[in-house]
C-alpha positions in Angstrom: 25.3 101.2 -96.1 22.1 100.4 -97.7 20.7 103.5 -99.7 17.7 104.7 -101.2 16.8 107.5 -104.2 13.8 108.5 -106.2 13.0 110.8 -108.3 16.8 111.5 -108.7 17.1 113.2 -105.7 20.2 112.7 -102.9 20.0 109.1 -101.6 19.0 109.0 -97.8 20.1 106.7 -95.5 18.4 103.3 -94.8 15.3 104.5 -92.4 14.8 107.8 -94.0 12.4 106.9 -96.2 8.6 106.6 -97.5 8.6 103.5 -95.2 11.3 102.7 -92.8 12.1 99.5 -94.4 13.9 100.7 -97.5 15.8 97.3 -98.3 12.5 95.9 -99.2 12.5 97.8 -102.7 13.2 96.4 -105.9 16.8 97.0 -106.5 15.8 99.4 -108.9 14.8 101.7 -106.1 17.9 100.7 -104.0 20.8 101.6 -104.5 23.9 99.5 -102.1 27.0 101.6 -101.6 29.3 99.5 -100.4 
């Protein structure tokens, strides 16, 4: 399941966030829970 978080709140599920296409963030921004 491919994650996101900023601003060290909960991580949201891939299409939850700013812009849909969460996967395209640096890896910095993405977090991958396998």
């Amino acid at each position: 399941v491919c994650q996101w978080s900023q601003g060290g709140s909960s991580p949201s599920n891939l299409g939850d966030g700013p812009s849909g296409t969460l996967c395209q963030y640096s890896e910095s921004d993405v977090h991958i829970n396998e």
